[in-house]
C-alpha positions, 0 to 999 in steps of 0.5 A: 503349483509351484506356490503351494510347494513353497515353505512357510516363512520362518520366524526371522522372515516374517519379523523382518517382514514387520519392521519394514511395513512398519518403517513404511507406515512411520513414514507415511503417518509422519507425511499425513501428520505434516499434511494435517498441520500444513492444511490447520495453519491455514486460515478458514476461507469464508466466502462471504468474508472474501466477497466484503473484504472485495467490496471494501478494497473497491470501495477504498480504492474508489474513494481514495482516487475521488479524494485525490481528484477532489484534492486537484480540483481544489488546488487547480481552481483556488487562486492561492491570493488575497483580496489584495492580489498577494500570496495567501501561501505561508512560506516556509524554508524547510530543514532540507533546503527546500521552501514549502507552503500551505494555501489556507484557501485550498488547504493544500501544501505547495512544494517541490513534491507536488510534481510527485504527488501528480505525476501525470501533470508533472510539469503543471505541477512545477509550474505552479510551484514556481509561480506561486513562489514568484508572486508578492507576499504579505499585505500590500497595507503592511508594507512600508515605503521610506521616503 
């Protein structure tokens, strides 16, 4: 009974009235505007798309591991010699110091990095560097003996 015994609101009421549901409402537009533009920037999510970029990364990864493997075997099974039992690796000292070579055979480089390159046989690595470094280079038909 009480309610319907309150007064009308007054012009000065109602204008306040309106200028806070109107700041409200700038308020929650300006949020929903932030929304909108956040979820446009973002990149359409293409199922498909996903599924073949998947496939491409597996299959770039299962090359690349094939690759690598490839690349072990060669250079484990390549005896790195002339017919003559010589060195085939060209030698060369590099600006940092460090004598590095490439085997013609295998086409692989041997170097210091091998260690790094095949960490999980790392001291297989270095030792192959240093035996190739110890072995004989050149022809044996080119060197000259003086008398």
């Amino acid at each position: 009974m009480e309610k319907a015994l309150e007064a009308p609101l007054t012009m000065s009421q109602m204008l306040s009235f309106f200028e806070k549901m109107m700041e409200k409402n700038a308020v929650q537009t300006k949020e929903m505007i932030q929304t909108i533009v956040s979820e446009i920037r973002k990149p359409p999510v293409d199922p498909v798309r996903e599924v073949t970029k998947k496939r491409e990364k597996e299959s770039k990864e299962k090359n690349e591991k094939e690759y690598w493997e490839k690349n072990l075997w060669k250079l484990l099974n390549c005896k790195h010699e002339r017919e003559d039992g010589t060195c085939v690796v060209g030698w060369a000292t590099q600006s940092d110091g460090k004598e590095r070579g490439y085997c013609p055979n295998c086409n692989n480089g041997i170097g210091p990095e091998l260690a790094m390159t095949y960490p999980e046989r790392a001291e297989e690595m270095t030792a192959l560097y240093q035996e190739m470094r110890r072995r004989p280079r050149g022809r044996k038909e080119n060197v000259r003996y003086v008398a």
